[in-house]
Each structure stands twice: as C-alpha cells, then as structure tokens.
N, C-alpha and C positions, 0 to 999 in steps of 0.2 A: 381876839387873840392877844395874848401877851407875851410881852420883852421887859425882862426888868420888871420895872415897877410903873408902864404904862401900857396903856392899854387901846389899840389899834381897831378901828372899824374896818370888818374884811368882807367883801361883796361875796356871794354865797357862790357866783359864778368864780371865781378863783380859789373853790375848796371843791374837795372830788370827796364822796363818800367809800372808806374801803371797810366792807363788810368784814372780811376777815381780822381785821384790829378794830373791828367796832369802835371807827374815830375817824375822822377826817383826814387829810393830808391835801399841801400845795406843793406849790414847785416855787414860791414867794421867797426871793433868797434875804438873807438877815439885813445886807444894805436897802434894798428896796423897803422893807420891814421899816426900818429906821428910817428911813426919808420921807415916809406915809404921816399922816393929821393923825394923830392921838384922837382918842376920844375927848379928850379936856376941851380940842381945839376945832374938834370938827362938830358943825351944826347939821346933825342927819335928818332934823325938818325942813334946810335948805336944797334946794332942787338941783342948783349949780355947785353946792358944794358936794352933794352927792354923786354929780358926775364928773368934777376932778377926781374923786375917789375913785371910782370907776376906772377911769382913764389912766389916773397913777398905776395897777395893779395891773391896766389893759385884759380888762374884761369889758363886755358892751352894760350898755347903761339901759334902762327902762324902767320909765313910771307912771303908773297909772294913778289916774285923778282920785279913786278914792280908795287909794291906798295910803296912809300917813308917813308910811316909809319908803323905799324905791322897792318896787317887787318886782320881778324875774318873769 
C-alpha cells in the first residue's frame, strides 16, 4: 500500500476483499499507516521483523518453514 511517496508492507490479514469495488479495503487509519516500517526499511525475509509487522497492524502472525515469506 502506498502513502506519498512510500511504500508500506500490509499483512493480507488486515485487508478484507469487497467484491462489489473489485479492490480491497482496511479499516488501517493514515496515523497507524505512517507509524508502520516502509518497505525501504522492513526486511520481509526476517521472521521477527515480520511479526512486529503483524503486531503493529494487530493482526495474528504465521509462518510456515517453507514458505519465503509469512503465509496465512
């Protein structure tokens, strides 16, 4: 997701799919948004960095060993 001119890793668990706008939507308010690891700064092959992510947004976290990213 983007803000500006940076760009936010958002756990799939804090996005709801609504068919009718064929698009996404959160309830992620813009300060929370802005308080989140940019992508620049977040390492999503770290395992602990991927569950402050998590945690920051409060969604649950889960990773399975061979998965490269955190999967759901």
């Amino acid at each position: 997701m983007g803000l500006g001119g940076d760009y936010y890793p958002i756990p799939w668990q804090a996005l709801t799919y609504v068919a009718s706008r064929e698009a996404f939507a959160t309830d992620i308010t813009e300060d929370k948004l802005k308080a989140a690891p940019t992508y620049e700064k977040a390492d999503l092959h770290d395992r602990e960095e991927a569950r402050r992510i998590h945690q920051h947004f409060g969604v649950p976290f889960s990773w399975r060993e061979n998965c490269q990213i955190p999967c759901g």
